[in-house]
N, CA, C, O and CB atoms as a CASP TS submission, in Angstrom:
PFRMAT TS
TARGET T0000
AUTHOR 0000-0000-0000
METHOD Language model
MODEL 1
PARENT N/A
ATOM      1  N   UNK     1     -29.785 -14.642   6.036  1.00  0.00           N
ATOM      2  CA  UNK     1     -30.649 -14.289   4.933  1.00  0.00           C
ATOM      3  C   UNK     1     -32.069 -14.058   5.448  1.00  0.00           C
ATOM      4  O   UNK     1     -32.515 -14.699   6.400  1.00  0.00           O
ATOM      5  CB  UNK     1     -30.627 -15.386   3.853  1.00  0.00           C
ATOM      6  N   UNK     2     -32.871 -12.989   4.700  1.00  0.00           N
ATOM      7  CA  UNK     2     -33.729 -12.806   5.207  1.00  0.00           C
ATOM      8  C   UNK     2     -35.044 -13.859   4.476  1.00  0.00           C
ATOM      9  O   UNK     2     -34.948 -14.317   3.338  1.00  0.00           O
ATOM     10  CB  UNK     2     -33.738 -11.378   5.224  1.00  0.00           C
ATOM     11  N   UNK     3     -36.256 -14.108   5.410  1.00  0.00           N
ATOM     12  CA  UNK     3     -36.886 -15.250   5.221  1.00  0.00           C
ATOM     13  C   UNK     3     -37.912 -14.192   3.544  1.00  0.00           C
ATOM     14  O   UNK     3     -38.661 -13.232   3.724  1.00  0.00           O
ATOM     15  CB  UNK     3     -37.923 -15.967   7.091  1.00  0.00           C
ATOM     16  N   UNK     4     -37.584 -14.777   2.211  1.00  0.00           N
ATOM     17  CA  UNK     4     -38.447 -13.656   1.332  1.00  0.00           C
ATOM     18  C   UNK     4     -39.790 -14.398   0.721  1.00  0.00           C
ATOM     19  O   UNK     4     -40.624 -13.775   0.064  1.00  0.00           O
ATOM     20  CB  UNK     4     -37.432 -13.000  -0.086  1.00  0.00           C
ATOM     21  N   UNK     5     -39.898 -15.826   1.022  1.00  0.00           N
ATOM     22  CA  UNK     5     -40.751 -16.628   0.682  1.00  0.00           C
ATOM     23  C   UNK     5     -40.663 -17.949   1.336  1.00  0.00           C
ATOM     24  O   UNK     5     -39.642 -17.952   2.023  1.00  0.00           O
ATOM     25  CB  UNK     5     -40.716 -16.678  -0.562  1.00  0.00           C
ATOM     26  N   UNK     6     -41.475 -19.394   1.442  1.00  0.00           N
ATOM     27  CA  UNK     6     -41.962 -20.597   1.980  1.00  0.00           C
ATOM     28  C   UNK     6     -40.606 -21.003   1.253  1.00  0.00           C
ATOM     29  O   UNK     6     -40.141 -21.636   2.201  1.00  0.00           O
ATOM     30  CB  UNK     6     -43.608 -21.280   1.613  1.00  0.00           C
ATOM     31  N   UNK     7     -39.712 -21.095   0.352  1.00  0.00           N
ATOM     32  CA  UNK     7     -38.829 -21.821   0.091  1.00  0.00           C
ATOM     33  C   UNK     7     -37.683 -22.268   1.099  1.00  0.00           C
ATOM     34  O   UNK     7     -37.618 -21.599   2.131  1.00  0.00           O
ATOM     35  CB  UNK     7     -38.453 -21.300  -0.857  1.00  0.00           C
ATOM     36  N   UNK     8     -36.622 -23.472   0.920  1.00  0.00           N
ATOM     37  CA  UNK     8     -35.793 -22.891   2.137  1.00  0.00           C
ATOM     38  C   UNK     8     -34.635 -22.338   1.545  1.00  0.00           C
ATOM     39  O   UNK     8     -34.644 -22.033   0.352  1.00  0.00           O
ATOM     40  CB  UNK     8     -35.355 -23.966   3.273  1.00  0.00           C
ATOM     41  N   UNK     9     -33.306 -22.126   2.496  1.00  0.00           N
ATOM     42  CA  UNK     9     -32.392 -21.158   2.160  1.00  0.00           C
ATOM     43  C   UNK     9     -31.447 -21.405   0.931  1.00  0.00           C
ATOM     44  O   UNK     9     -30.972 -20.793  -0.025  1.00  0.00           O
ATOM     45  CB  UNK     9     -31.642 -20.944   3.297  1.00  0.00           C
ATOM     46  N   UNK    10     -31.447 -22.971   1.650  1.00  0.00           N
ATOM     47  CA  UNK    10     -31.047 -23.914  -0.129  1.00  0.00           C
ATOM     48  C   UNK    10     -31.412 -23.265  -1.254  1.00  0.00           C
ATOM     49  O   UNK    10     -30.728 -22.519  -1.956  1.00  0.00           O
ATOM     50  CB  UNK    10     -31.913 -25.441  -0.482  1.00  0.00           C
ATOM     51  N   UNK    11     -32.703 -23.649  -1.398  1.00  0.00           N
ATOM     52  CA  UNK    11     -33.193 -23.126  -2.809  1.00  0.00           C
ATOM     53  C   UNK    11     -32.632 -22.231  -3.190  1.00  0.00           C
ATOM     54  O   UNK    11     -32.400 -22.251  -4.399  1.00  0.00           O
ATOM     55  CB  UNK    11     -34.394 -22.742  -2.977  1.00  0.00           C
ATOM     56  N   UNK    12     -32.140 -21.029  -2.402  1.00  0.00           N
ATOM     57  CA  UNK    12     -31.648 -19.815  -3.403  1.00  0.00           C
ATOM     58  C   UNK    12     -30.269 -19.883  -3.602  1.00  0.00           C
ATOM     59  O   UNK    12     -29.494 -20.403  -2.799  1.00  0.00           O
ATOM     60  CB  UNK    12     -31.932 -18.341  -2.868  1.00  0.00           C
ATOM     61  N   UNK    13     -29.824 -19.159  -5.087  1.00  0.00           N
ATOM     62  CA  UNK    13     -28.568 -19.371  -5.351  1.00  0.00           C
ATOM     63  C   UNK    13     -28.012 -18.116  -5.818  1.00  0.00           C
ATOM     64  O   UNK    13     -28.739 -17.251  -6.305  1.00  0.00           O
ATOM     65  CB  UNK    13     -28.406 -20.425  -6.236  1.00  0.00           C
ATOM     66  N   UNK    14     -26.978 -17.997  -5.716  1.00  0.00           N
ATOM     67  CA  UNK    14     -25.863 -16.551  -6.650  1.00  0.00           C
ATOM     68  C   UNK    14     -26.354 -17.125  -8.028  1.00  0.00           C
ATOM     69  O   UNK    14     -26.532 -18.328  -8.216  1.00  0.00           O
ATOM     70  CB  UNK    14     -23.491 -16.581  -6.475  1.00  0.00           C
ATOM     71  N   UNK    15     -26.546 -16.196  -8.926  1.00  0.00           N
ATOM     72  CA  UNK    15     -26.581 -16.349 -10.456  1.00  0.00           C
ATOM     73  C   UNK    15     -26.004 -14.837 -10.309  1.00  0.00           C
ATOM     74  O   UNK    15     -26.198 -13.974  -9.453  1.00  0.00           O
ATOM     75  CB  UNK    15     -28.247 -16.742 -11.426  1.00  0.00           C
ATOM     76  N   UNK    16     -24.918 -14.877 -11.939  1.00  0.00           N
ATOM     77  CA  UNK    16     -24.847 -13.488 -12.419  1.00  0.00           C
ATOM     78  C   UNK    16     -25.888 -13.176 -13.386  1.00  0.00           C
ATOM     79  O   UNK    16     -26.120 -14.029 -14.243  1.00  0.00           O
ATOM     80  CB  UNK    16     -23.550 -13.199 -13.025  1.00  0.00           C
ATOM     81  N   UNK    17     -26.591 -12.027 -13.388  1.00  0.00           N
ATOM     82  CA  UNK    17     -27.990 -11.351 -14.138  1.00  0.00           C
ATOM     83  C   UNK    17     -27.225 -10.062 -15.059  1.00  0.00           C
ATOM     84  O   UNK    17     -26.587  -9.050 -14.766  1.00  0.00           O
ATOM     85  CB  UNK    17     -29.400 -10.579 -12.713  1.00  0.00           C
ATOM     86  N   UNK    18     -27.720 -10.778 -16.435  1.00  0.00           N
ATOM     87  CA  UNK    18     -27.408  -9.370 -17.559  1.00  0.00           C
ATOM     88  C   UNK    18     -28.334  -8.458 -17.277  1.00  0.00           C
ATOM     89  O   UNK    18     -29.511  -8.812 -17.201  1.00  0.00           O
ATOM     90  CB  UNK    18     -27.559  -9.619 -19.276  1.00  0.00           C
ATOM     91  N   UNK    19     -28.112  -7.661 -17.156  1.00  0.00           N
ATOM     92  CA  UNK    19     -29.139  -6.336 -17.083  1.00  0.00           C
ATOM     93  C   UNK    19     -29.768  -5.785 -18.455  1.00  0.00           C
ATOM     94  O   UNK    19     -30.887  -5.278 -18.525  1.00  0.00           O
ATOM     95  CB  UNK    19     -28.298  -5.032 -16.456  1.00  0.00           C
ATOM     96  N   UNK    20     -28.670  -6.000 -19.804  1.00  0.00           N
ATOM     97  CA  UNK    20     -28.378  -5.465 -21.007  1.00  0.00           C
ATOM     98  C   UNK    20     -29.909  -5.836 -21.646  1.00  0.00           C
ATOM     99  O   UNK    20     -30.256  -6.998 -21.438  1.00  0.00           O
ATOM    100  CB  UNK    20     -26.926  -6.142 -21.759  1.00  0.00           C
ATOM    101  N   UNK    21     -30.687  -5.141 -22.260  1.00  0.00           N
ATOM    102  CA  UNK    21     -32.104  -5.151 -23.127  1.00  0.00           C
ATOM    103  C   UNK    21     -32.048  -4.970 -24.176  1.00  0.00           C
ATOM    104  O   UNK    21     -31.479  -4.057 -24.774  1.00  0.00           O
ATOM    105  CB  UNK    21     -33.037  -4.361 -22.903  1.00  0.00           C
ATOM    106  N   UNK    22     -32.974  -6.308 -24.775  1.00  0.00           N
ATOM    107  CA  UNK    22     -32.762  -6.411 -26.425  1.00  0.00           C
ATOM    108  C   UNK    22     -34.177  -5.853 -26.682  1.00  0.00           C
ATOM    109  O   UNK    22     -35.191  -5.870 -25.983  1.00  0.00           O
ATOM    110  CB  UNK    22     -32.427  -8.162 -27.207  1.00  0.00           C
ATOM    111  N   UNK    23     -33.877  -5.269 -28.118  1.00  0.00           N
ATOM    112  CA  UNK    23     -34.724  -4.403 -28.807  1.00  0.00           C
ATOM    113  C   UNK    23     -35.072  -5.508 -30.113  1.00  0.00           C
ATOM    114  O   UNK    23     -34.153  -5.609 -30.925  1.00  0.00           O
ATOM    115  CB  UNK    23     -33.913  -2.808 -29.215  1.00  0.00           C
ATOM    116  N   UNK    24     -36.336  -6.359 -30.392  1.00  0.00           N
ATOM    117  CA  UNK    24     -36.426  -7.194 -31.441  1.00  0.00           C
ATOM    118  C   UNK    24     -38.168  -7.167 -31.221  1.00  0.00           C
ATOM    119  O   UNK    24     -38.540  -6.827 -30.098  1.00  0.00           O
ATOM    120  CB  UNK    24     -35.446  -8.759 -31.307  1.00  0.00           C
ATOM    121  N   UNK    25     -39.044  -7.448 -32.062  1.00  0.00           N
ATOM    122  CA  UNK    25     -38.027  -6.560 -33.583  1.00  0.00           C
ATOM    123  C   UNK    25     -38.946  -5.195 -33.059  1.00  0.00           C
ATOM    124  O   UNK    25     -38.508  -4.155 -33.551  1.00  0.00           O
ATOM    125  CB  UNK    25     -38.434  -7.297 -36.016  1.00  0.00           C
ATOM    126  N   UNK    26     -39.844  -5.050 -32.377  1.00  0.00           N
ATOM    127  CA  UNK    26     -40.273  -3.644 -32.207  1.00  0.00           C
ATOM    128  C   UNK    26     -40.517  -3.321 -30.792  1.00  0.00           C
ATOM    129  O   UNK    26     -41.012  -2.316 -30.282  1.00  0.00           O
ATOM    130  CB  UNK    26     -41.513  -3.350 -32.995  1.00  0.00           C
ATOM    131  N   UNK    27     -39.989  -4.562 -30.200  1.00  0.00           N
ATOM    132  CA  UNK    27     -40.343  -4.458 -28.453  1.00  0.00           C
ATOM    133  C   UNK    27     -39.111  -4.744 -27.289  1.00  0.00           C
ATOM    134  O   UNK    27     -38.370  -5.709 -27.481  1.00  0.00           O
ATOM    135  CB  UNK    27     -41.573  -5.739 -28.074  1.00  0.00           C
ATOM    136  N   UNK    28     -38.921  -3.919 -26.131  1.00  0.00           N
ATOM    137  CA  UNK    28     -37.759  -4.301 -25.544  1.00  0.00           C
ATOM    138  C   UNK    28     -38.147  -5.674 -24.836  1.00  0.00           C
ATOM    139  O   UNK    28     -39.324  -5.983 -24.647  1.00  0.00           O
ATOM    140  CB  UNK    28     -37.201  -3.163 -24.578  1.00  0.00           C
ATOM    141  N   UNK    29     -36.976  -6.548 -24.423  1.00  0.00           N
ATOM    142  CA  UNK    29     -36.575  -7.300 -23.902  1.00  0.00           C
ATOM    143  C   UNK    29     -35.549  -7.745 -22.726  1.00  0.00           C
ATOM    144  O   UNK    29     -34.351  -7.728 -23.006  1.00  0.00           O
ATOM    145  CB  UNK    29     -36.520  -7.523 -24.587  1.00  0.00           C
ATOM    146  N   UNK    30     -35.931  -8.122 -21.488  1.00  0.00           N
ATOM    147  CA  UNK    30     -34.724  -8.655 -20.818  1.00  0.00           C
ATOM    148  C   UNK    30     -33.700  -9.542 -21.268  1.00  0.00           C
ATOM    149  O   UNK    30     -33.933 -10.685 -21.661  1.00  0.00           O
ATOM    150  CB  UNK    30     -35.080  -9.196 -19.888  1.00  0.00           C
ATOM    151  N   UNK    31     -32.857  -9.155 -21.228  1.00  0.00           N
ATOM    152  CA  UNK    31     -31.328 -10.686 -21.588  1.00  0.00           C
ATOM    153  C   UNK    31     -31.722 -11.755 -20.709  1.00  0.00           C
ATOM    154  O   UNK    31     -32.188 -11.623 -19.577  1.00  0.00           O
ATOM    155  CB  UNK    31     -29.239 -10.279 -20.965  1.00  0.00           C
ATOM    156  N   UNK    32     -31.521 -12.697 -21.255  1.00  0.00           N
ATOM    157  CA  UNK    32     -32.343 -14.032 -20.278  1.00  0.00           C
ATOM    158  C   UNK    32     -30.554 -14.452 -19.777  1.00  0.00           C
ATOM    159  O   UNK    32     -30.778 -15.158 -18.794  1.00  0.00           O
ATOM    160  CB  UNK    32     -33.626 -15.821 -21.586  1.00  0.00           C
ATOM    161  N   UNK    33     -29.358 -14.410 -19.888  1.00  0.00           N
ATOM    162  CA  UNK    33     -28.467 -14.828 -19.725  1.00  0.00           C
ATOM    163  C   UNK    33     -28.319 -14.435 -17.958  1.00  0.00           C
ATOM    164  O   UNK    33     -28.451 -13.395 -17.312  1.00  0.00           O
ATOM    165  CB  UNK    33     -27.573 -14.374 -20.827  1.00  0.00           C
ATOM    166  N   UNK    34     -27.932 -16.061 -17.565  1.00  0.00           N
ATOM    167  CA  UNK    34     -27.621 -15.821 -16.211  1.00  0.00           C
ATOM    168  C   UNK    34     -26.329 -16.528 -15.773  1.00  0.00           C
ATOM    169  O   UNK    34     -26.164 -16.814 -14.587  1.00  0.00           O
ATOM    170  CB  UNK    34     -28.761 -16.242 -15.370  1.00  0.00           C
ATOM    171  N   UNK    35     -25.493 -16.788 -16.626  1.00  0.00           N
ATOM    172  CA  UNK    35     -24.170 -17.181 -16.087  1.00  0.00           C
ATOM    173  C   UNK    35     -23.215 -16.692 -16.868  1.00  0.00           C
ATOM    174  O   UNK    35     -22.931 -17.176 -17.963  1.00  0.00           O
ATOM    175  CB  UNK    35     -23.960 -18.571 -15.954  1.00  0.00           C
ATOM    176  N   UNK    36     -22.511 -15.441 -16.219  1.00  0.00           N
ATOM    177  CA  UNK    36     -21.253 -14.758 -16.434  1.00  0.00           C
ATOM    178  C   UNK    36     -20.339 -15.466 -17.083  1.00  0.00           C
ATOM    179  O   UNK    36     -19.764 -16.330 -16.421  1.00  0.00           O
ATOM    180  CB  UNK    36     -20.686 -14.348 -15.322  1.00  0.00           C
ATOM    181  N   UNK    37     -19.972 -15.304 -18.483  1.00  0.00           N
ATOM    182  CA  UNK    37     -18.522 -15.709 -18.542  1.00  0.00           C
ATOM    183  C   UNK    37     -17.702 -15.364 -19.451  1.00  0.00           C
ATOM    184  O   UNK    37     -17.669 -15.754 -20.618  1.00  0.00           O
ATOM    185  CB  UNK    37     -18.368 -16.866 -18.569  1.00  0.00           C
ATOM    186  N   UNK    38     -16.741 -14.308 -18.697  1.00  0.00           N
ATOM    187  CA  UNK    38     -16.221 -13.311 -18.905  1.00  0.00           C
ATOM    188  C   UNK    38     -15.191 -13.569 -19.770  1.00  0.00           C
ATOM    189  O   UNK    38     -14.275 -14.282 -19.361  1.00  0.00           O
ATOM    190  CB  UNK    38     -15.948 -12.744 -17.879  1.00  0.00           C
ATOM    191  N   UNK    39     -15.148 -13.010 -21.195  1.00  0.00           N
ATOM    192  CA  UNK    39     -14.443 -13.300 -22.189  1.00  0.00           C
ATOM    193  C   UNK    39     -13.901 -11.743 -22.297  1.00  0.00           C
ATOM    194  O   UNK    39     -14.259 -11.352 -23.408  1.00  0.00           O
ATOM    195  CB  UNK    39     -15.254 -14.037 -23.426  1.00  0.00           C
ATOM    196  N   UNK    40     -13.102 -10.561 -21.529  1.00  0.00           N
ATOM    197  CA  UNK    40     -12.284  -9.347 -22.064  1.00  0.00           C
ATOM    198  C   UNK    40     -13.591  -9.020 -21.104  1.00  0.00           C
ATOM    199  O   UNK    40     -14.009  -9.653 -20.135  1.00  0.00           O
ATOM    200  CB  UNK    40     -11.894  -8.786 -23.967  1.00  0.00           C
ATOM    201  N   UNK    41     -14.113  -7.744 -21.748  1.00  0.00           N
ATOM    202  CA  UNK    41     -15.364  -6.906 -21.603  1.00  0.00           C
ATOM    203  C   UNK    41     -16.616  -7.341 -21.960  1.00  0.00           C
ATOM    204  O   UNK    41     -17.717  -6.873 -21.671  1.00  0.00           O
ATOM    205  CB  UNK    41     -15.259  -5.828 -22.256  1.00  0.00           C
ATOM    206  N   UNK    42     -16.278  -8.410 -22.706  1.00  0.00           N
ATOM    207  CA  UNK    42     -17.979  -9.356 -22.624  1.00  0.00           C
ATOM    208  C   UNK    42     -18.034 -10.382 -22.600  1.00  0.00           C
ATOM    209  O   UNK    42     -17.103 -11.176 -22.734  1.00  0.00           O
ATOM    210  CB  UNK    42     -18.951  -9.360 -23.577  1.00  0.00           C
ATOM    211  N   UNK    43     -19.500 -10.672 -22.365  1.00  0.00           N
ATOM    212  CA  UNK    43     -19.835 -12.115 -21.870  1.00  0.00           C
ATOM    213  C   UNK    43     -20.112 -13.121 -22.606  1.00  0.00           C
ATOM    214  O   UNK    43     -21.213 -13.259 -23.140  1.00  0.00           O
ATOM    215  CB  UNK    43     -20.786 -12.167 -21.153  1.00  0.00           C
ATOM    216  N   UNK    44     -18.994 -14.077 -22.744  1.00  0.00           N
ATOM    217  CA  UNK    44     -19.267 -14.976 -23.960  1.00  0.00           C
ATOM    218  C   UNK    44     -20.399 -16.117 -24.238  1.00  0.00           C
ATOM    219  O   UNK    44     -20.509 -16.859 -25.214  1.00  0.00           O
ATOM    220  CB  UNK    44     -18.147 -15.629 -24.088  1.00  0.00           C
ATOM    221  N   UNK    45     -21.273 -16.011 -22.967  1.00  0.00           N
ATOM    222  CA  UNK    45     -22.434 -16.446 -23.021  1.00  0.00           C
ATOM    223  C   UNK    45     -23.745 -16.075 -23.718  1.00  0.00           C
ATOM    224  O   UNK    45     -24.600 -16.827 -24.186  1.00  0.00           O
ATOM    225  CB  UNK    45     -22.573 -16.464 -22.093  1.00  0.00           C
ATOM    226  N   UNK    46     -23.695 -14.520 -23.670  1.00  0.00           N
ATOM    227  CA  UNK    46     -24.416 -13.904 -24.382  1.00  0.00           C
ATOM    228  C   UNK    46     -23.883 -12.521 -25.413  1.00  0.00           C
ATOM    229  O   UNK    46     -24.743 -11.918 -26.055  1.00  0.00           O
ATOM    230  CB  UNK    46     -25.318 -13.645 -23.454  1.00  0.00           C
ATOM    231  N   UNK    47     -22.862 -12.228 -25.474  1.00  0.00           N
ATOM    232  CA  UNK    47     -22.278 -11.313 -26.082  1.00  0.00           C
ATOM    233  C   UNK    47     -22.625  -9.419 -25.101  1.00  0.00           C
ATOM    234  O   UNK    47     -22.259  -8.339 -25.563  1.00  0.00           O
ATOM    235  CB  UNK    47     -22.952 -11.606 -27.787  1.00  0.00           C
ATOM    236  N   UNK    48     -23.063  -9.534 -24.328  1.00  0.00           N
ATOM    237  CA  UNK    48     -23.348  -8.312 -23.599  1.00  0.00           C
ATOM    238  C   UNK    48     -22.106  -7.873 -22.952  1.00  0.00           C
ATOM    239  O   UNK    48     -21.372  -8.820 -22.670  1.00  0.00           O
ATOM    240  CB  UNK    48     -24.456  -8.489 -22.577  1.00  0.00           C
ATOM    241  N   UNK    49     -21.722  -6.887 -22.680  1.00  0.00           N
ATOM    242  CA  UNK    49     -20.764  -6.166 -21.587  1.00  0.00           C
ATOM    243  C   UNK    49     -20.830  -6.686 -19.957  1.00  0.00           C
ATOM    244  O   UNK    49     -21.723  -6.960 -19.155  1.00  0.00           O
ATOM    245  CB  UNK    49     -21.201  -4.523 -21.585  1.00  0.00           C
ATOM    246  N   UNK    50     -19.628  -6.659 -19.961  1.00  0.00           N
ATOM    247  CA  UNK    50     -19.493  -7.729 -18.359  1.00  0.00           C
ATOM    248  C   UNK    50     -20.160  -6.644 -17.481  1.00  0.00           C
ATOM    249  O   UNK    50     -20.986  -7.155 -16.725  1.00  0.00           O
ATOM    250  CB  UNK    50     -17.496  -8.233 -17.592  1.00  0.00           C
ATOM    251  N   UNK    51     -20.069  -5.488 -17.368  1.00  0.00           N
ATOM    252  CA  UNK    51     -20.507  -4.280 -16.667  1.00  0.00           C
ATOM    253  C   UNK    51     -22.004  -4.233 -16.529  1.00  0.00           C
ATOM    254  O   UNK    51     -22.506  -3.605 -15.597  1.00  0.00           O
ATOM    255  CB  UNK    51     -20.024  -3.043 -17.386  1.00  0.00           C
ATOM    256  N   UNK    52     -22.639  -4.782 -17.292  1.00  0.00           N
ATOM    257  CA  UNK    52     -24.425  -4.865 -17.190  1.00  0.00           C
ATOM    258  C   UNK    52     -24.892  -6.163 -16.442  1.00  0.00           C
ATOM    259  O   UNK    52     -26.088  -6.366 -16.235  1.00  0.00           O
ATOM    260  CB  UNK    52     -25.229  -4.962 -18.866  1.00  0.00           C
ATOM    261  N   UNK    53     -23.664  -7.255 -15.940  1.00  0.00           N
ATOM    262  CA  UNK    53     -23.815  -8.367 -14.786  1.00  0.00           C
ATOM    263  C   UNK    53     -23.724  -7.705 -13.683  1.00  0.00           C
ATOM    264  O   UNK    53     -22.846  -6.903 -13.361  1.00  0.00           O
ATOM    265  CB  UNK    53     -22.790  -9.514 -14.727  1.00  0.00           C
ATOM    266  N   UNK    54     -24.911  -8.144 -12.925  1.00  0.00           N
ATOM    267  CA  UNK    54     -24.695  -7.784 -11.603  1.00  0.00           C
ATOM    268  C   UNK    54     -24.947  -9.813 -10.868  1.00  0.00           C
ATOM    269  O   UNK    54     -25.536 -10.743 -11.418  1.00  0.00           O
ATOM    270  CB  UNK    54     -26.153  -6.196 -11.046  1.00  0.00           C
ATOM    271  N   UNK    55     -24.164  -9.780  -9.421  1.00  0.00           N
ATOM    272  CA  UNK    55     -24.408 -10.951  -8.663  1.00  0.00           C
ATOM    273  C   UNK    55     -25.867 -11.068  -8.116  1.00  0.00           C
ATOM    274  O   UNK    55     -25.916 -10.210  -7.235  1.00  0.00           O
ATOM    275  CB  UNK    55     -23.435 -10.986  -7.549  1.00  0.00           C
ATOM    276  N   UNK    56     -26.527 -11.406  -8.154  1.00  0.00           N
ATOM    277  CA  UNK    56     -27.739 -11.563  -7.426  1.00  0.00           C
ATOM    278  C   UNK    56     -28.588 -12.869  -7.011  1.00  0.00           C
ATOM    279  O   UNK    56     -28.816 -13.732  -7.859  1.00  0.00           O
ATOM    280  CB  UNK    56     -28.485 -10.878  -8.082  1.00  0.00           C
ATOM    281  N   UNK    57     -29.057 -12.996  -5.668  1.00  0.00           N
ATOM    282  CA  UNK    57     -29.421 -14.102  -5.050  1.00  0.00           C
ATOM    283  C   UNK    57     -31.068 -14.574  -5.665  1.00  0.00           C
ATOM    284  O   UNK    57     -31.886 -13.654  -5.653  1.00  0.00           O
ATOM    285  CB  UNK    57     -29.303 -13.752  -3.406  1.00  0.00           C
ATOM    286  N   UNK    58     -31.430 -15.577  -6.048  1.00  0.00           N
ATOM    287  CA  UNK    58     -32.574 -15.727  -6.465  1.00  0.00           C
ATOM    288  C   UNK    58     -32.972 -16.860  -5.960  1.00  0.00           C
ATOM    289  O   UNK    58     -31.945 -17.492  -5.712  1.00  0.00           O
ATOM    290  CB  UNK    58     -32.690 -15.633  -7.695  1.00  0.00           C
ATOM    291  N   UNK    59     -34.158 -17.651  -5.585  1.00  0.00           N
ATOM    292  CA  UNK    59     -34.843 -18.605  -5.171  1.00  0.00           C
ATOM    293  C   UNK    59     -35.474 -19.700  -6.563  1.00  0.00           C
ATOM    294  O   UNK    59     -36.379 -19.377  -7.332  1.00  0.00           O
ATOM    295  CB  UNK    59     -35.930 -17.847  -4.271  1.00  0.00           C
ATOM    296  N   UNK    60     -34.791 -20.871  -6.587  1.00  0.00           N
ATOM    297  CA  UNK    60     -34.630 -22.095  -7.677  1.00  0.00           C
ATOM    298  C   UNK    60     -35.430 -22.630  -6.885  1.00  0.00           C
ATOM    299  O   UNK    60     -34.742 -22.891  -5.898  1.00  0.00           O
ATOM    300  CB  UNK    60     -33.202 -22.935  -8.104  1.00  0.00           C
ATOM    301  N   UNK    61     -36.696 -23.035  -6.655  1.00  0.00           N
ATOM    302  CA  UNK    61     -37.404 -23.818  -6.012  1.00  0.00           C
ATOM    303  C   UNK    61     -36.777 -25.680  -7.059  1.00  0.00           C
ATOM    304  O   UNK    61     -36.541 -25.847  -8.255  1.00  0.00           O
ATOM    305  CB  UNK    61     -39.321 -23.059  -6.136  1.00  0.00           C
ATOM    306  N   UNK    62     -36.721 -26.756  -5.786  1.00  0.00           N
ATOM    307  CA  UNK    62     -36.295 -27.702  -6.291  1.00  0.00           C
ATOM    308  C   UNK    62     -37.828 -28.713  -7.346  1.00  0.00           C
ATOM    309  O   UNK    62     -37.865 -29.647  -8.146  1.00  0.00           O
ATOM    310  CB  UNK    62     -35.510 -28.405  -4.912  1.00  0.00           C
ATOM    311  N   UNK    63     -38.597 -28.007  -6.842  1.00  0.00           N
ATOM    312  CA  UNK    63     -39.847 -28.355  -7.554  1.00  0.00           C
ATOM    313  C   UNK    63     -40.235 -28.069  -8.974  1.00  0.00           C
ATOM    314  O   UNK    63     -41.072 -28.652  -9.663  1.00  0.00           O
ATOM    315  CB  UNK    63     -40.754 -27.836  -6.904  1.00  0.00           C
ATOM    316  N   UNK    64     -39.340 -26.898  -9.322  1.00  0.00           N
ATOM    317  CA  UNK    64     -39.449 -26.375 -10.790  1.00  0.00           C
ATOM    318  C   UNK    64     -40.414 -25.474 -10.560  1.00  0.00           C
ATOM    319  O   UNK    64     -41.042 -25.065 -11.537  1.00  0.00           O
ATOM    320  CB  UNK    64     -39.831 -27.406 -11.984  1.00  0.00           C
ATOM    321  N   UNK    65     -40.717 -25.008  -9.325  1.00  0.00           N
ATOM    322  CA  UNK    65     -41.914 -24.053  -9.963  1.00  0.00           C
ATOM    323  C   UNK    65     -41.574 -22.553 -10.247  1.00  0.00           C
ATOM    324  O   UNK    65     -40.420 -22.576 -10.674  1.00  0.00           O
ATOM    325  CB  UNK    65     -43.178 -23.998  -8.937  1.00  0.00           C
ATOM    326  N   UNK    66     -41.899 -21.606 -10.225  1.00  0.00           N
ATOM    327  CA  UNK    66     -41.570 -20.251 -10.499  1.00  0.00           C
ATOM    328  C   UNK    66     -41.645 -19.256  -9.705  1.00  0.00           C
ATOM    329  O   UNK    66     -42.672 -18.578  -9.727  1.00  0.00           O
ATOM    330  CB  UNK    66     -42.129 -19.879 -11.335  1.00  0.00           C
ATOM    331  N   UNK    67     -40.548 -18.920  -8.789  1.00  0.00           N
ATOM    332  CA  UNK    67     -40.514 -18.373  -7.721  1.00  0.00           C
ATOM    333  C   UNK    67     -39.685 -16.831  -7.912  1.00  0.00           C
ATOM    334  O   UNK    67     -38.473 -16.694  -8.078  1.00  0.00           O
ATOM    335  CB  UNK    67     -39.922 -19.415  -6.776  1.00  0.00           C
ATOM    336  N   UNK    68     -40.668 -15.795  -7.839  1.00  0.00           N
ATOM    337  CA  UNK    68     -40.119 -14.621  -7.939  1.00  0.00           C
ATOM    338  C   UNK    68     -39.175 -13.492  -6.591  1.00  0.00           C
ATOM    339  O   UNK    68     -38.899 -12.310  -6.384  1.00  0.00           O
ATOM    340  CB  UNK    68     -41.306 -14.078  -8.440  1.00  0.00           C
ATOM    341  N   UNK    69     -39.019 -14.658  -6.072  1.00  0.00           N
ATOM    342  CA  UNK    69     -38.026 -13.891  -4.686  1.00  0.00           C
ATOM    343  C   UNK    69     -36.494 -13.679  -5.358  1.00  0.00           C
ATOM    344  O   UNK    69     -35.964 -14.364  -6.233  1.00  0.00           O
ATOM    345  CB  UNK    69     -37.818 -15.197  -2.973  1.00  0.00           C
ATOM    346  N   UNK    70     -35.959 -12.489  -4.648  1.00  0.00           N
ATOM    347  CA  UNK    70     -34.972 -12.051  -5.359  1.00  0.00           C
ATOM    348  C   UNK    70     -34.250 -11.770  -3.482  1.00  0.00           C
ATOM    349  O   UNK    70     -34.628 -10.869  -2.735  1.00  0.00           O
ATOM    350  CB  UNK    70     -35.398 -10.576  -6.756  1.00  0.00           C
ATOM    351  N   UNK    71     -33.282 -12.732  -3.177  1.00  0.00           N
ATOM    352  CA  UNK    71     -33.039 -11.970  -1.676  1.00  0.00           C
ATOM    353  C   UNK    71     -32.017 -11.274  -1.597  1.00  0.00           C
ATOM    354  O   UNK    71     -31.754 -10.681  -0.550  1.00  0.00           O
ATOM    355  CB  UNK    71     -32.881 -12.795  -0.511  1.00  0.00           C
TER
END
């Protein structure tokens, strides 16, 4: 993995990421849903299409803080 921030390699984890954008009530939005779970063609976590999850590696700092590395 490549080094994308001071965190270590730990910290980062697979999450599945909805891609799918909510429209409420006059502004778009990211789907905050990050764990896949695949009920047919959608995700019974958030009701979105399994097809708008993608796998992606992200950095959970164990500190709680807010770390925007995506590796």
């Amino acid at each position: 993995m490549t080094i994308c921030c001071e965190h270590t390699p730990e910290e980062h984890t697979v999450v599945d990421v909805c891609h799918e954008v909510i429209h409420y009530p006059s502004e778009d939005y990211p789907c905050v849903c990050n764990g896949l779970v695949a009920q047919g063609d959608v995700c019974a976590s958030c009701g979105h299409r399994v097809a708008q999850h993608t796998r992606e590696r992200v950095c959970r700092p164990g500190s709680g803080e807010f770390c925007g590395c995506k590796a």
